[in-house]
mmCIF file as Biopython writes it, N, C-alpha, C and O atoms, coordinates in Angstrom:
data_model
#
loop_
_atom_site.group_PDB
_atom_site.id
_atom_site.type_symbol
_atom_site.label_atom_id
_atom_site.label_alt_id
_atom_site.label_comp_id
_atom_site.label_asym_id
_atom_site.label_entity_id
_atom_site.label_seq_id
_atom_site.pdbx_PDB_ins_code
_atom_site.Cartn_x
_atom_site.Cartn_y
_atom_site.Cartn_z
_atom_site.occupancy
_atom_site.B_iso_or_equiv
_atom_site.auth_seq_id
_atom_site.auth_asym_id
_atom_site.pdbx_PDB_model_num
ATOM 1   N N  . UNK A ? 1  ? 227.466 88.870  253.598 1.0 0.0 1  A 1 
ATOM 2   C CA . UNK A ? 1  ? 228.438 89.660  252.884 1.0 0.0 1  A 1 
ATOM 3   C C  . UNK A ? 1  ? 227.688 90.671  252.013 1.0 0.0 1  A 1 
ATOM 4   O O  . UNK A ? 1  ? 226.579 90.361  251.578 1.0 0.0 1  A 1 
ATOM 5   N N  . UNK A ? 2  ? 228.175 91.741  251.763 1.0 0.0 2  A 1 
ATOM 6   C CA . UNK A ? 2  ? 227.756 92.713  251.029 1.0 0.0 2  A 1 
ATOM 7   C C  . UNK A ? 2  ? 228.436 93.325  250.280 1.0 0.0 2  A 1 
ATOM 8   O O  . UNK A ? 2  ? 229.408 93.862  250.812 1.0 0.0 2  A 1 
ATOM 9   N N  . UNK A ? 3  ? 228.260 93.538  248.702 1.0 0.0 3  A 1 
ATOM 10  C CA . UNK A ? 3  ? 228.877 94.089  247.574 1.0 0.0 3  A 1 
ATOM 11  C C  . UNK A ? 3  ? 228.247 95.377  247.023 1.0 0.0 3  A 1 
ATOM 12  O O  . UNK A ? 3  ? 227.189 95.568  246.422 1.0 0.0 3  A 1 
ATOM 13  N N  . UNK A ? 4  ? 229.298 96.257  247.444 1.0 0.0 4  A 1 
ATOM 14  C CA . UNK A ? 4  ? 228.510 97.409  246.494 1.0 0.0 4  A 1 
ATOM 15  C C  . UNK A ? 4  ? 229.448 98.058  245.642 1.0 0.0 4  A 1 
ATOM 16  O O  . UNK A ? 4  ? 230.559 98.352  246.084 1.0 0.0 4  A 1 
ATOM 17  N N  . UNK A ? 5  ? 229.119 98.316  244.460 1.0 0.0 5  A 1 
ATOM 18  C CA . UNK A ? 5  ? 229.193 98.860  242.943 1.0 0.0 5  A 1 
ATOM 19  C C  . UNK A ? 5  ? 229.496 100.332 243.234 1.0 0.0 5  A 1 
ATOM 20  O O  . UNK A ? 5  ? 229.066 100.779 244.298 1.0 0.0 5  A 1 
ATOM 21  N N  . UNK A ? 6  ? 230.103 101.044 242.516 1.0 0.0 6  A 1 
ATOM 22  C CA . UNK A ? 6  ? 229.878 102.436 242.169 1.0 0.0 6  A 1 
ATOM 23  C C  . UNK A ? 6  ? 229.857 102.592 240.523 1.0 0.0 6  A 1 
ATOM 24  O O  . UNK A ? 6  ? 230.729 102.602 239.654 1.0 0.0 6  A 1 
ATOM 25  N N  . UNK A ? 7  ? 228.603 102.694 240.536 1.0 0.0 7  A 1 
ATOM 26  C CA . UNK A ? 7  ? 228.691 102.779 238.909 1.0 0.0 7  A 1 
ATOM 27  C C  . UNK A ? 7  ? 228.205 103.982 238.234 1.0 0.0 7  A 1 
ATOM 28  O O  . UNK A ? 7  ? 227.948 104.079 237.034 1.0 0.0 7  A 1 
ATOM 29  N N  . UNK A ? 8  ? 228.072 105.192 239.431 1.0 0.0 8  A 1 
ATOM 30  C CA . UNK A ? 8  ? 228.337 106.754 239.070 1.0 0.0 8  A 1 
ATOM 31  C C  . UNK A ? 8  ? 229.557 107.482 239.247 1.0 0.0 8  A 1 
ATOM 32  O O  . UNK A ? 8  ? 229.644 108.707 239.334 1.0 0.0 8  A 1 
ATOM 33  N N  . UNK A ? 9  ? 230.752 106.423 239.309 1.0 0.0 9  A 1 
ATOM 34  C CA . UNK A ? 9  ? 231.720 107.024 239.838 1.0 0.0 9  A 1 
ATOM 35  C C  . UNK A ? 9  ? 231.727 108.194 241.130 1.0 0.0 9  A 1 
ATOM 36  O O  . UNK A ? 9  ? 231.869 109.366 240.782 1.0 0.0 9  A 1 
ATOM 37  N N  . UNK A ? 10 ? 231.630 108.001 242.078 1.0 0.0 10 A 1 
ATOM 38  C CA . UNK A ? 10 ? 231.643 109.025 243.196 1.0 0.0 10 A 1 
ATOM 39  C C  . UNK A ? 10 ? 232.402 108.768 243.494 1.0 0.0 10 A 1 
ATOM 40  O O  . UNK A ? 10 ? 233.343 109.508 243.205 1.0 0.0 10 A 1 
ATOM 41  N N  . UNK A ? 11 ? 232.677 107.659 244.237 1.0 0.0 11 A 1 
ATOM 42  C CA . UNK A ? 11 ? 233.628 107.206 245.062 1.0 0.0 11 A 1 
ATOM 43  C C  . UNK A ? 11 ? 235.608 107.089 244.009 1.0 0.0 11 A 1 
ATOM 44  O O  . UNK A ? 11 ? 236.791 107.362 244.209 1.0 0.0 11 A 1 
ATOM 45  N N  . UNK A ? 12 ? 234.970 106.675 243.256 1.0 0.0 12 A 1 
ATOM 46  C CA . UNK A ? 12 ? 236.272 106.865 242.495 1.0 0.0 12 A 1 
ATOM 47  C C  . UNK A ? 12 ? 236.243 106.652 241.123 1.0 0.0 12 A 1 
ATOM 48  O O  . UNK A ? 12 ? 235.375 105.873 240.728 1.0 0.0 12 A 1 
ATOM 49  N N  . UNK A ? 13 ? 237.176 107.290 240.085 1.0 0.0 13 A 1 
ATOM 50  C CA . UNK A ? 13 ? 237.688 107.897 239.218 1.0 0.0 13 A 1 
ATOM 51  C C  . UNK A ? 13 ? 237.336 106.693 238.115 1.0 0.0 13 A 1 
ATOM 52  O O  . UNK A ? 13 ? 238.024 106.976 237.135 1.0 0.0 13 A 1 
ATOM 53  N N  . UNK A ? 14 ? 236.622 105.550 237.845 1.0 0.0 14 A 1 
ATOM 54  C CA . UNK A ? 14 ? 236.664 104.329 237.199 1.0 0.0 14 A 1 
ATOM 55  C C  . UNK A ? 14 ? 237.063 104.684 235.712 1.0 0.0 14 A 1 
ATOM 56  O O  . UNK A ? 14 ? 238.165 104.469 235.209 1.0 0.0 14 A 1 
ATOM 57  N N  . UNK A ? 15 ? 236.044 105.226 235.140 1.0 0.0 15 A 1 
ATOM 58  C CA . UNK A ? 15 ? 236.200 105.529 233.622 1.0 0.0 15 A 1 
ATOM 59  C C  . UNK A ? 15 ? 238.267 106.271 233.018 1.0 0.0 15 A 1 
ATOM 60  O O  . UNK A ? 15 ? 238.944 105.920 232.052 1.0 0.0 15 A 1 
ATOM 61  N N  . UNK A ? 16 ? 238.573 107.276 234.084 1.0 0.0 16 A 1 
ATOM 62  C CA . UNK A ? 16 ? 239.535 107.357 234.044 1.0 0.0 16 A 1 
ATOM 63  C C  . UNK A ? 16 ? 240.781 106.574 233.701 1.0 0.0 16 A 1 
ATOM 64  O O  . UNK A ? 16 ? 241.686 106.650 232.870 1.0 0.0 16 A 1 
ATOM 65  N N  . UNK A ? 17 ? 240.376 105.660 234.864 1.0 0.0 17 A 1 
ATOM 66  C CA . UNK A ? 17 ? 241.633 104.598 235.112 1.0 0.0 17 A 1 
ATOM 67  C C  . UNK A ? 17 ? 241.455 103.663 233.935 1.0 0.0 17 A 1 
ATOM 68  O O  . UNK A ? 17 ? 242.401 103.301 233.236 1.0 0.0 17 A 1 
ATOM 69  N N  . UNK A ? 18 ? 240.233 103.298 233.751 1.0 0.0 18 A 1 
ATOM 70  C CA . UNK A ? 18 ? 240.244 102.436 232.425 1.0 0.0 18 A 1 
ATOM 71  C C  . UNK A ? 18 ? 240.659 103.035 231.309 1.0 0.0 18 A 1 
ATOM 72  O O  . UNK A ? 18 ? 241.461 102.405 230.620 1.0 0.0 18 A 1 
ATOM 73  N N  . UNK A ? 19 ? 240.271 104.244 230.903 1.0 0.0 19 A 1 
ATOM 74  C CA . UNK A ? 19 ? 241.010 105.342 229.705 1.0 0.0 19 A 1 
ATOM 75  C C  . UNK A ? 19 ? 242.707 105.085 229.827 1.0 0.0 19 A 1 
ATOM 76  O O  . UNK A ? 19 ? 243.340 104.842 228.799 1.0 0.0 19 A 1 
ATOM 77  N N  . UNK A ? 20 ? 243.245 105.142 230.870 1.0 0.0 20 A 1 
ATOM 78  C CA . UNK A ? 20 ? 244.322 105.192 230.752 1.0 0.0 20 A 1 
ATOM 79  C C  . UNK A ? 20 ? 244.964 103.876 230.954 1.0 0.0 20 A 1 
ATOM 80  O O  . UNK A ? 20 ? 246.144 103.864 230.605 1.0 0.0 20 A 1 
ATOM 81  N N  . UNK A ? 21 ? 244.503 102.765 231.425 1.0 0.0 21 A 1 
ATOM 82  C CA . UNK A ? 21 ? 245.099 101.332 230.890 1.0 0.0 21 A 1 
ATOM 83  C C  . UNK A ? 21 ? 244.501 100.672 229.044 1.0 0.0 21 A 1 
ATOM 84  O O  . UNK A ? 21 ? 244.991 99.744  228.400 1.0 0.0 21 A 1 
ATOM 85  N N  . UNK A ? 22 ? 243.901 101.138 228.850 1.0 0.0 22 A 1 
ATOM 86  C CA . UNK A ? 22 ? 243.527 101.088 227.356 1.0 0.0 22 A 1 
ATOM 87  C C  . UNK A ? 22 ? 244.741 102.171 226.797 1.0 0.0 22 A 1 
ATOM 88  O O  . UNK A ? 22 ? 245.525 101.472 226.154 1.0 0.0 22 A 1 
ATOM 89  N N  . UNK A ? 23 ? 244.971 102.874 226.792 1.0 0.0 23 A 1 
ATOM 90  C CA . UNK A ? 23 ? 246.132 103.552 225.765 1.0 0.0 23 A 1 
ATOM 91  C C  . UNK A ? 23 ? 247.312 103.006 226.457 1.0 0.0 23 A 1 
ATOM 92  O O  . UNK A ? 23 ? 248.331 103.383 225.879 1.0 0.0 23 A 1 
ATOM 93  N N  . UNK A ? 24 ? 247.585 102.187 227.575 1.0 0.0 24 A 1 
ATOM 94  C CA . UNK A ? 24 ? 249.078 101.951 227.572 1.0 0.0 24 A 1 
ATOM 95  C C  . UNK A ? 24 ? 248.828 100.184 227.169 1.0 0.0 24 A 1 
ATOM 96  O O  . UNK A ? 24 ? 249.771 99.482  226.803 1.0 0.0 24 A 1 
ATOM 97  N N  . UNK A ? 25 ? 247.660 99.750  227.291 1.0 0.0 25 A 1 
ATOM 98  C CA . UNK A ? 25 ? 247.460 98.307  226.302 1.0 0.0 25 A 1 
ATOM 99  C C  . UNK A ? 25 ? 247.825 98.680  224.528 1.0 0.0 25 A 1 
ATOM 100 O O  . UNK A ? 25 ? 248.498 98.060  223.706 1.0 0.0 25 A 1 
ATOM 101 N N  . UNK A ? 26 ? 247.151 99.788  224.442 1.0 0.0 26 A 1 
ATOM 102 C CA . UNK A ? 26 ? 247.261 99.616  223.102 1.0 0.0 26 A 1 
ATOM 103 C C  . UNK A ? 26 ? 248.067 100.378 222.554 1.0 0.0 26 A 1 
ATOM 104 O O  . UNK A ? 26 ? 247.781 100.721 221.407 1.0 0.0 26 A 1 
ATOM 105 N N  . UNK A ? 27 ? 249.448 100.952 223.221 1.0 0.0 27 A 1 
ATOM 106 C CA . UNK A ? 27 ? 250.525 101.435 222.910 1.0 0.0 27 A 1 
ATOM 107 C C  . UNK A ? 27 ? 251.667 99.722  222.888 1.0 0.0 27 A 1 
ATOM 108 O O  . UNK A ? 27 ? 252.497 99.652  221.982 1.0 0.0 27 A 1 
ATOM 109 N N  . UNK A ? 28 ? 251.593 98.796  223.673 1.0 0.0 28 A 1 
ATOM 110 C CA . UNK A ? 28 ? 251.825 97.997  223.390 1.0 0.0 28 A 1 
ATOM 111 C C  . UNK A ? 28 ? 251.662 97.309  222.361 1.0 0.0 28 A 1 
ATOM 112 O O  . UNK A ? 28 ? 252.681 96.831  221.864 1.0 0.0 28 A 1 
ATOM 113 N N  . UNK A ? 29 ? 250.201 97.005  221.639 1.0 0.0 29 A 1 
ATOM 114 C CA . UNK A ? 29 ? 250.306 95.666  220.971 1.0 0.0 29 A 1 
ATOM 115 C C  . UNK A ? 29 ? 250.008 96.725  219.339 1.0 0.0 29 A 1 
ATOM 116 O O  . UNK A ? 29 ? 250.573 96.378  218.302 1.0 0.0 29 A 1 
ATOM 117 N N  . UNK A ? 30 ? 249.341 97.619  219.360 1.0 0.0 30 A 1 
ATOM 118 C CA . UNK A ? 30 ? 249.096 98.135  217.695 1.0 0.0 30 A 1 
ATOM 119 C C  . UNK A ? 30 ? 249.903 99.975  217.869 1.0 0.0 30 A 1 
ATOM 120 O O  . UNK A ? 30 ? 250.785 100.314 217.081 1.0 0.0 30 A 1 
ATOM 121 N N  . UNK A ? 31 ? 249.501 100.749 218.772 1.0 0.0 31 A 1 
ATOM 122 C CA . UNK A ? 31 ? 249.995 102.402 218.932 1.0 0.0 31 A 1 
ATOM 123 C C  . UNK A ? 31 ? 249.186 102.965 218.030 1.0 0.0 31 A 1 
ATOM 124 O O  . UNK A ? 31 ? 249.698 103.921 217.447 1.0 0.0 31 A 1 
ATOM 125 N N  . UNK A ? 32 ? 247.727 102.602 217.618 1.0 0.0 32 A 1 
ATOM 126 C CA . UNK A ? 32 ? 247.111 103.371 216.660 1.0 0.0 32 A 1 
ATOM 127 C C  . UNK A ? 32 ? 246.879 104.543 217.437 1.0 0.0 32 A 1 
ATOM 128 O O  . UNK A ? 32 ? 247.092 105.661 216.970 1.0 0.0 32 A 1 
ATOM 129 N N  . UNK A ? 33 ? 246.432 104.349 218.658 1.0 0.0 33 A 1 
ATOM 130 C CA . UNK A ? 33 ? 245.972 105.297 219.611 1.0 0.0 33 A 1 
ATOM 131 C C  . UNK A ? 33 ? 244.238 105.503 219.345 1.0 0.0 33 A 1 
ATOM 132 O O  . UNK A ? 33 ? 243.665 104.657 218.658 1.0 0.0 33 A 1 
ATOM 133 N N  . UNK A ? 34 ? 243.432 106.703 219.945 1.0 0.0 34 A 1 
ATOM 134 C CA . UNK A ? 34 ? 241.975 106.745 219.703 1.0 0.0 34 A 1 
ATOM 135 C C  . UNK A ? 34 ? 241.763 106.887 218.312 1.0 0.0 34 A 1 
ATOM 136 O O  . UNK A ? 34 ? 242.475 107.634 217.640 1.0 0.0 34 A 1 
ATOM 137 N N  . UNK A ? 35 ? 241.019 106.356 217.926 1.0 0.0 35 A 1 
ATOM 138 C CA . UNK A ? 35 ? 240.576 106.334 216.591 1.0 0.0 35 A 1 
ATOM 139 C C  . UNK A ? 35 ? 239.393 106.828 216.448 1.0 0.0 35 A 1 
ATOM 140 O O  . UNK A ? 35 ? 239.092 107.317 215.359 1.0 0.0 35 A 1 
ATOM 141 N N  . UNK A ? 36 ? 238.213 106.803 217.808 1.0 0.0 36 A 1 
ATOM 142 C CA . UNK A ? 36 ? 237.092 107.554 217.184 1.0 0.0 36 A 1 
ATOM 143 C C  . UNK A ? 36 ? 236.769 107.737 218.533 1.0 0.0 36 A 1 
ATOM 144 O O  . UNK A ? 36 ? 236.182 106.972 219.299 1.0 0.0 36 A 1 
ATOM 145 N N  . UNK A ? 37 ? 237.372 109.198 218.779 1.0 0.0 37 A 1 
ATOM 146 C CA . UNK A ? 37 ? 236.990 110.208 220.367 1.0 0.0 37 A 1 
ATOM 147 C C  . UNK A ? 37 ? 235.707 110.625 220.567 1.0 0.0 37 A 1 
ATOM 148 O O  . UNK A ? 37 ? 235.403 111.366 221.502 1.0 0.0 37 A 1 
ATOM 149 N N  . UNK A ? 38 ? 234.646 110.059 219.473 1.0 0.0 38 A 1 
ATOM 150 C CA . UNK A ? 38 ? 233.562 110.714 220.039 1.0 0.0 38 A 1 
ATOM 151 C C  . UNK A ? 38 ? 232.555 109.018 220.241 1.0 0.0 38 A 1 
ATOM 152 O O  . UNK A ? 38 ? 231.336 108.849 220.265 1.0 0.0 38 A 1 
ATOM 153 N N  . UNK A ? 39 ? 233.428 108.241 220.329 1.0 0.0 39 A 1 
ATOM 154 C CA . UNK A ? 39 ? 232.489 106.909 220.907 1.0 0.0 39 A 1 
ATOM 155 C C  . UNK A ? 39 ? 232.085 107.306 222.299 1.0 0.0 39 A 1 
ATOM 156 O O  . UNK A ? 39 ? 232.769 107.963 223.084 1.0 0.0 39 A 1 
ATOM 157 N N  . UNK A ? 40 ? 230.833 106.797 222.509 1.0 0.0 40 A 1 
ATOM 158 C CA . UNK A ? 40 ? 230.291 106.512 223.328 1.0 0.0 40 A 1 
ATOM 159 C C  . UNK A ? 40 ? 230.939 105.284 224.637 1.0 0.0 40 A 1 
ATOM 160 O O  . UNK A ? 40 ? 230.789 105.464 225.845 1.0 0.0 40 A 1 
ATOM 161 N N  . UNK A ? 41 ? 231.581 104.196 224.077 1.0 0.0 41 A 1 
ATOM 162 C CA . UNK A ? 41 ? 231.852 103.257 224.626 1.0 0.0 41 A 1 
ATOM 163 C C  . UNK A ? 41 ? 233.157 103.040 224.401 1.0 0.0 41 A 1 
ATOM 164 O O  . UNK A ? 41 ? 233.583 102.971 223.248 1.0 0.0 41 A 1 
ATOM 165 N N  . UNK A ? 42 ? 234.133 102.875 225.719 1.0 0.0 42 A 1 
ATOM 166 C CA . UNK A ? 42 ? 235.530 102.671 226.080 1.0 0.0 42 A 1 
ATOM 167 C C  . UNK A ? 42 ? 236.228 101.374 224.535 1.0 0.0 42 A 1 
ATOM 168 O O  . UNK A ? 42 ? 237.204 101.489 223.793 1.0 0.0 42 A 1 
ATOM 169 N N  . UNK A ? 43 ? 235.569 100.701 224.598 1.0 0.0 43 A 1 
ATOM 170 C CA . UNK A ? 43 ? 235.767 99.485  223.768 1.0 0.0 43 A 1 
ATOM 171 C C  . UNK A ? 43 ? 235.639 99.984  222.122 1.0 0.0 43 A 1 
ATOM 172 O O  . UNK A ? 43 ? 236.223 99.369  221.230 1.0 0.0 43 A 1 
ATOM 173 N N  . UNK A ? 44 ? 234.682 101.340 221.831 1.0 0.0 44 A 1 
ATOM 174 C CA . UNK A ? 44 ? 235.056 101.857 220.239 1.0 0.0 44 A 1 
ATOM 175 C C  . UNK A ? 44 ? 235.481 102.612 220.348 1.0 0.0 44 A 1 
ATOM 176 O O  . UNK A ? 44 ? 235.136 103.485 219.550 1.0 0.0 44 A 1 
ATOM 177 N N  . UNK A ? 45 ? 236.887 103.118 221.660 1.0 0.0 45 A 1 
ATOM 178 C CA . UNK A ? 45 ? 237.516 104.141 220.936 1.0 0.0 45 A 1 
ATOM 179 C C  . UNK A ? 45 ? 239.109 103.913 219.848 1.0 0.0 45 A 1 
ATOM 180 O O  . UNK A ? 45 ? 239.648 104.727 219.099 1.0 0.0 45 A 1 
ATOM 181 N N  . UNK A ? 46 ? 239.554 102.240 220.232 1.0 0.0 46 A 1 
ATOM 182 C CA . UNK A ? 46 ? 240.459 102.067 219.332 1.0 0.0 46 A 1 
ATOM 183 C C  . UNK A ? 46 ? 240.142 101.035 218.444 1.0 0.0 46 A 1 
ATOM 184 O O  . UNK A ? 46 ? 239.104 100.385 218.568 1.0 0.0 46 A 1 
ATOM 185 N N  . UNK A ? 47 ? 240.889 100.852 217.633 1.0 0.0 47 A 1 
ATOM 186 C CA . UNK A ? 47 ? 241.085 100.236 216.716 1.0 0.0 47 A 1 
ATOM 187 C C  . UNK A ? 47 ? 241.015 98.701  216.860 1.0 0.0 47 A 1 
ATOM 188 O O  . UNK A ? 47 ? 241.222 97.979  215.884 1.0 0.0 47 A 1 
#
């Protein structure tokens, strides 16, 4: 069996799709929305 990764996004849109299930998670449980747009990492941009 063989597993392969895209972890330059080529093949598809990853960082995207995670951007946009993080703001409809966290329109659910707090709606602070981004709190600091110039993080580096998906996980410090909310609250």
């Amino acid at each position: 069996m063989r597993i392969g990764l895209d972890i330059d996004n080529v093949i598809a849109d990853f960082d995207k799709k995670l951007l946009e299930e993080c703001k409809k998670e966290d329109q659910k449980k707090r709606n602070y929305g981004i709190v600091n747009p110039y993080a580096r990492n998906v996980s410090l941009l909310f609250d």
